[in-house]
N, C-alpha and C positions, 0 to 999 in steps of 0.2 A: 409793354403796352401803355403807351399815354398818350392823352388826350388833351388838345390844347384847350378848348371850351365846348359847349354844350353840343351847337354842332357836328362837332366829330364825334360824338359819344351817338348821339340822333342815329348820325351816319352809320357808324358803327355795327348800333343796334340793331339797326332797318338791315343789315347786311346779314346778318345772325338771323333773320328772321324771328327779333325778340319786339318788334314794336309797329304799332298800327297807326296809320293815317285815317282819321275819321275826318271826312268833307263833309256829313251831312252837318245842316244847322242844328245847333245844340246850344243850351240856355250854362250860365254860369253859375243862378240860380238854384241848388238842387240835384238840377238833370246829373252833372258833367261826375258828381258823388257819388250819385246812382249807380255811375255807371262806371266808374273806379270800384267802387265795393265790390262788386261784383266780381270784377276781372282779377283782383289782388286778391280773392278766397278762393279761384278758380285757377290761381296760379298763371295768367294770362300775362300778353307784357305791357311792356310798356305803350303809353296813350299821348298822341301828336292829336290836337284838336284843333282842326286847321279853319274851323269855320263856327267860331264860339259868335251867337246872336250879339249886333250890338258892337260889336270889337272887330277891329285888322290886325292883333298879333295874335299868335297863335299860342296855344296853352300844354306844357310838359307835365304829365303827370304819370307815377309808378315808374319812374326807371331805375328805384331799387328797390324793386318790389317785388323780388327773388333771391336767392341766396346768388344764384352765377352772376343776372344783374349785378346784384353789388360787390362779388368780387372783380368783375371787369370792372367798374367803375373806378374801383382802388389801384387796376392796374394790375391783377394778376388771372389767373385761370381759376386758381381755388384756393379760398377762403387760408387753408391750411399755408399756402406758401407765404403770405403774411407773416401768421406765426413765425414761421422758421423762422424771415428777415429778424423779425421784434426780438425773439431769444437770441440770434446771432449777435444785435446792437446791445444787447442787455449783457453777454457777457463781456463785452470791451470795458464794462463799470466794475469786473472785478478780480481789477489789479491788472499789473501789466503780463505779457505772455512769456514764457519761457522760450529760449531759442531764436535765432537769430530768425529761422522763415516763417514762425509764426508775429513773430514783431514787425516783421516788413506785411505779413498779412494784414494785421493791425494798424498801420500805418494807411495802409491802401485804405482800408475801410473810413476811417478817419477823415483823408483827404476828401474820399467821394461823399461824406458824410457836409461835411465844408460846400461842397459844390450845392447841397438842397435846402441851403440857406435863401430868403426869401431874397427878391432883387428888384431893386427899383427901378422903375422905367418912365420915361417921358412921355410918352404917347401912348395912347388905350384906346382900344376898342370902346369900351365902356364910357366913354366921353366925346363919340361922335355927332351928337345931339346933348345940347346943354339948356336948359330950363332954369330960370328965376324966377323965386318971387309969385306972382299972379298967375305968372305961364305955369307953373307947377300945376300939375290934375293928376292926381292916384286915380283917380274914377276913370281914365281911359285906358286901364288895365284890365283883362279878366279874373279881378280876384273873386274868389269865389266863396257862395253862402254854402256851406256842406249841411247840414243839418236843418229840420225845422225849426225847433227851437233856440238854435243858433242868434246873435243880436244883430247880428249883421252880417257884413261879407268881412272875411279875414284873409291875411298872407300870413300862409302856411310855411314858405320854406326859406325863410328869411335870414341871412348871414349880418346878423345884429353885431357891427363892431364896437367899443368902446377902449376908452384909456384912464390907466388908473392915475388916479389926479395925486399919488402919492410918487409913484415908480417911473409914471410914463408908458409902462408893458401896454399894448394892446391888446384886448380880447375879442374873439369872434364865437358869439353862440347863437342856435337860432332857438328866437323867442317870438312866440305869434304876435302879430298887430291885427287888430281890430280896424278897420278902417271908417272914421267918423266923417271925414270929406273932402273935398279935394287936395289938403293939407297939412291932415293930423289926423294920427290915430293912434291905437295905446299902443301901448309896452309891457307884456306879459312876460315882467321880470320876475321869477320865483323865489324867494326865498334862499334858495342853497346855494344860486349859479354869480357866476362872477360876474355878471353886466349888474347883479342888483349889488353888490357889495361895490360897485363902481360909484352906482348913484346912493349908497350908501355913505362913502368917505364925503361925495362932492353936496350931502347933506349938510355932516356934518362940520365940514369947510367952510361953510357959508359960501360956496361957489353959487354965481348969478343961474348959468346954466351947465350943464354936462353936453359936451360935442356929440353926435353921433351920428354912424355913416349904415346903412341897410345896402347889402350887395342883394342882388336876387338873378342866380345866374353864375355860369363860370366853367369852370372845369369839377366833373364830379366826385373828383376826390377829396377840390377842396370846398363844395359845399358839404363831404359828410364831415369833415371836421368841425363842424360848429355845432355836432350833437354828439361829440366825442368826450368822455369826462375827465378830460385832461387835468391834470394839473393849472393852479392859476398861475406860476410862473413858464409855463410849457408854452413855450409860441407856436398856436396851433400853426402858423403857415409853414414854421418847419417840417411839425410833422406831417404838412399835407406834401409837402417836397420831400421826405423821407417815403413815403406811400404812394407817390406816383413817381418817386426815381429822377423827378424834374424839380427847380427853383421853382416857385409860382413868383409872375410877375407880378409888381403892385404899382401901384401912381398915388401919387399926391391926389387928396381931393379937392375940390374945387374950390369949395368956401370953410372947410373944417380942416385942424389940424389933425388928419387921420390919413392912415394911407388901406388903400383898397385895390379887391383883386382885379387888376387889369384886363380880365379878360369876363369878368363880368356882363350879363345881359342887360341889367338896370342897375343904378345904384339913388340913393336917397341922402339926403346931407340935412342934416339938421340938430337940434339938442334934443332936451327934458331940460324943465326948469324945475328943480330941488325944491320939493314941497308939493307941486302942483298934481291933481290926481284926479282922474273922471272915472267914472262906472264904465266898467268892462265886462263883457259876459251879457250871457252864459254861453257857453263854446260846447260843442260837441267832443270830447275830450279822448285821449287812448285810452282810458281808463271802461269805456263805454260807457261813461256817464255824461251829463254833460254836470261839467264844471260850472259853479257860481258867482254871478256876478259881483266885483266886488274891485275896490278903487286899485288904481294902477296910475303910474306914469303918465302923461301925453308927450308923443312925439311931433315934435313940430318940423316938417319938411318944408326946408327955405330953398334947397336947390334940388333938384333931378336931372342927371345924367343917361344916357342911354346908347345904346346902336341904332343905327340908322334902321335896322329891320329885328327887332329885339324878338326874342322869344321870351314867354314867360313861365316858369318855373313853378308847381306849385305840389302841393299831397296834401291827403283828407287822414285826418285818423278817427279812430273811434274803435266798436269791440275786435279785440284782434280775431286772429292776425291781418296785420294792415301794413303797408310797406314800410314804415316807421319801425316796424319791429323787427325787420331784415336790415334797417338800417342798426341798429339796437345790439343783435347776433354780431354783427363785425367789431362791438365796444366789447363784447363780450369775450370774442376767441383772442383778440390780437391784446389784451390787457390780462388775460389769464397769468402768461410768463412775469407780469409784472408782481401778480397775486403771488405768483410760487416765491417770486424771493423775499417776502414776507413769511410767508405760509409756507415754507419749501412741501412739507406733508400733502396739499390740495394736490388733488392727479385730476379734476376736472372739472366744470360748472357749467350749469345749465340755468340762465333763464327762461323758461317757457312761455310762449307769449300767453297764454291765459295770467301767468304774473305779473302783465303791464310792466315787463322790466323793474321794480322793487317790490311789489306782492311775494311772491317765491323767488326764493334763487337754492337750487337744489349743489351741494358740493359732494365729490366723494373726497377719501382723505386716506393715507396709510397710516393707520391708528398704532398708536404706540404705548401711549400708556391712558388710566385711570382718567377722567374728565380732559384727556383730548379732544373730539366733537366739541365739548364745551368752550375750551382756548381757540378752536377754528373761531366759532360765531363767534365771537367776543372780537378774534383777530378780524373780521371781515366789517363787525360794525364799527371799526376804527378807520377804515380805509374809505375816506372821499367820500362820494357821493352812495356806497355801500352802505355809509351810514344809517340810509333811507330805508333798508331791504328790511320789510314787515315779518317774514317768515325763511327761517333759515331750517333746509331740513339738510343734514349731515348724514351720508352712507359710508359703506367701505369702499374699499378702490377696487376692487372684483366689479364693481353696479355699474351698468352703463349708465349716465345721469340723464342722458336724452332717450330713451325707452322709458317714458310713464308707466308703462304696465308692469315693468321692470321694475320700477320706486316704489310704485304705489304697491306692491307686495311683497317687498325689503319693510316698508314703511310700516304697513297695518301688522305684520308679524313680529318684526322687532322689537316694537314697541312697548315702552311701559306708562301707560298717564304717567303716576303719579311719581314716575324716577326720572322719565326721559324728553320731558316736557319742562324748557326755560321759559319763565316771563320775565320781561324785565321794560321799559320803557325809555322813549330816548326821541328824536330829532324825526320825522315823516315825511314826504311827501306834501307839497300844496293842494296836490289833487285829491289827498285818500278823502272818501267817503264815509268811512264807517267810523272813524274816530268821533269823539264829544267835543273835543277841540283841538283847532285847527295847528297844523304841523310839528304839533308834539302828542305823542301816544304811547300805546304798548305794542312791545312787539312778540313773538316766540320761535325758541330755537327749539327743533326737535332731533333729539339724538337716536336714528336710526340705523347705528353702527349692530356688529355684537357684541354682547357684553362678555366678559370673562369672568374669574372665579377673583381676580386680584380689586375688580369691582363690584365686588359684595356679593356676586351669583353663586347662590349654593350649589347652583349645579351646572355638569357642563351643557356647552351648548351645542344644538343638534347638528350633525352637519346636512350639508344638502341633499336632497335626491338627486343623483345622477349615474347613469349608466355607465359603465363597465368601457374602456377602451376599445375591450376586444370584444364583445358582446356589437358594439357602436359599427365598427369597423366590416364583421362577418356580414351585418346587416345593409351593409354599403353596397360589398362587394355581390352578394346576393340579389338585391333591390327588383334587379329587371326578371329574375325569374317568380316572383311573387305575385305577377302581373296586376299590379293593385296600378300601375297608370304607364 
């Protein structure tokens, strides 16, 4: 299952009967938020806005805004076959294979692996229409105000390229713009992600400006790689060629030394100039807060690229769950395998969207000995952007970790405050709220394993209530003479 750009994904979806054509006129303003919030809590699909007030392109919003959404998107039927791929490619890193048919297996894999390397191309869609200069205008796009207290109107689902002015590596992640006018708008670079440690070297450099290229648009596997928390030296375009099984096309851009995804619906070329920084905010946030204003970047757009008939791309976030957080669940199952060869113990994780993806991240673990839970969280706030996760709760590996009711009564019963409760403080979020100060605070691990006798418990522990096999079983086989339904 791939998809060459947006289009065929459109197609696609409209074929599934997962996405709706709305002709009536509708404001960009507001309305179009409204009316996304709605549809993404009500599990509804995806939204084609064919007649946005104001505007002749048309506006994509929620097309992964489901879990099947976004496993199609990635190119599979379900989420889980991902996995399998990622644990498949994860064991080639350890060591070579035994036997000559599993080597030639490995070999296969390998070459086909080679084949999802990115590939440059001459000619793009994406540059069918070419803008300089004065001709450039963001404002005849429908980006869109989601919130009221929002500052402005922002692009939401932006594929932020840059390059590190030490290595050369490109990065693509998406980071919101603010849009200030027909030419500039910020750059809501956070703190932990690699576009800001970009314009952090090209600070420190004394470099005049930093290059940068905004895709908006493409094929949707590789706009979800630019909210994937990959590794900085990880080329997401491989991995977006690994996850849809195809090379993704790229081109030279126009006036920057950067190369972009060809098949893109818009693209944006311009710098940051090292130093420079405007008031940004306040943004309606996934946090369901809104975030605070406060100095950021300016992007200066010198050229614009596009399709002769562009679509534009965009998603709202705010209190979950919101399609951001289905995008969120696919970082979540397909980097698991990654976690276990760390952690080999973790059997599974759940971020829940009430956790704004680093609030909770719930694990279970096959516990083995004395202050294991404790080595999990410890091993978890060492990995990446994990770093961030404010609240670690640790179960056994019997807990289904996605059944809350299931946690939450592991949780309240296991428990002990004054044993099973870690604080300890470290690196946060831009966004969190509750801290005193901004992106360093406390966090807590809670060990809601069982305890045993080798961990100081004087006594033993209770085992569960549960019925009898055969007791279970009679009552099966009996069921329809009891005529209870």
């Amino acid at each position: 299952m791939k998809f060459k750009d947006l289009s065929e994904f459109i197609a696609f979806l409209e074929g599934k009967g997962e996405l709706r054509r709305i002709k009536t006129p509708v404001s960009c303003e507001l309305e179009i938020a409204e009316i996304a919030d709605r549809v993404v809590k009500r599990g509804g699909p995806a939204l084609l806005f064919e007649n946005v007030t104001g505007y002749d392109i048309p506006l994509l919003i929620n097309m992964y805004g489901s879990e099947q959404r976004t496993a199609w998107a990635l190119g599979v039927e379900k989420l889980d076959h991902l996995v399998e791929r990622v644990e498949g490619l994860l064991q080639l890193a350890h060591g070579p294979p035994e036997g000559l048919l599993n080597k030639l297996r490995t070999l296969g894999k390998l070459v086909q692996l080679g084949s999802f390397q990115p590939r440059t191309v001459s000619n793009a869609p994406c540059q069918e229409l070419v803008f300089h200069g004065e001709d450039v205008d963001l404002l005849k796009f429908p980006v869109l105000k989601c919130w009221p207290l929002d500052a402005g109107r922002f692009i939401t689902l932006p594929l932020v390229i840059t390059r590190d002015p030490e290595t050369g590596v490109q990065n693509y992640g998406i980071y919101r713009l603010q849009v200030f006018d027909a030419r500039t708008t910020g750059m809501h670079w956070q703190t932990h992600k690699v576009g800001t440690h970009h314009y952090r070297l090209s600070v420190e450099k004394g470099l005049d400006r930093l290059e940068v290229a905004v895709a908006l648009g493409g094929d949707p596997a590789t706009i979800w790689t630019g909210s994937a928390p990959l590794p900085p030296d990880v080329d997401e375009m491989a991995a977006a060629g690994f996850l849809r099984e195809e090379a993704v096309d790229l081109v030279k851009a126009k006036t920057v030394d950067l190369l972009v995804p060809a098949q893109a619906e818009i693209v944006l070329e311009g710098y940051v100039v090292p130093g420079e920084t405007r008031l940004e905010g306040p943004f309606g946030d996934h946090t369901g807060y809104y975030s605070e204003a406060d100095e950021y970047p300016v992007f200066h757009v010198t050229c614009l690229t596009q399709r002769r008939n562009p679509i534009y791309p965009t998603t709202i976030v705010g209190r979950p769950p919101m399609e951001d957080y289905w995008m969120g669940k696919v970082s979540e199952r397909i980097f698991l395998p990654t976690i276990r060869m760390v952690l080999p113990e973790v059997v599974d994780i759940n971020m829940p969207a009430e956790g704004v993806f680093h609030n909770l991240v719930i694990v279970s673990i096959k516990k083995e000995f004395p202050g294991h839970a404790h080595k999990v969280m410890h091993g978890l706030w060492g990995l990446g952007l994990m770093s961030l996760a404010k609240t670690i709760v640790v179960v056994d590996h019997f807990v289904n970790v996605h059944n809350p009711s299931e946690v939450a009564w592991r949780v309240t019963n296991n428990l002990d405050p004054a044993k099973d409760i870690l604080f300890t403080t470290g690196p946060i979020d831009d966004l969190d709220v509750a801290s005193p100060t901004p992106r360093f605070g406390s966090k807590m691990g809670i060990d809601a394993t069982r305890k045993s006798v080798m961990e100081g418990r004087p006594r033993e522990w209770p085992p569960d209530i549960v019925m009898s096999p055969e007791i279970k079983e009679l009552v099966e086989t009996k069921w329809a003479q009891y005529g209870i339904d």
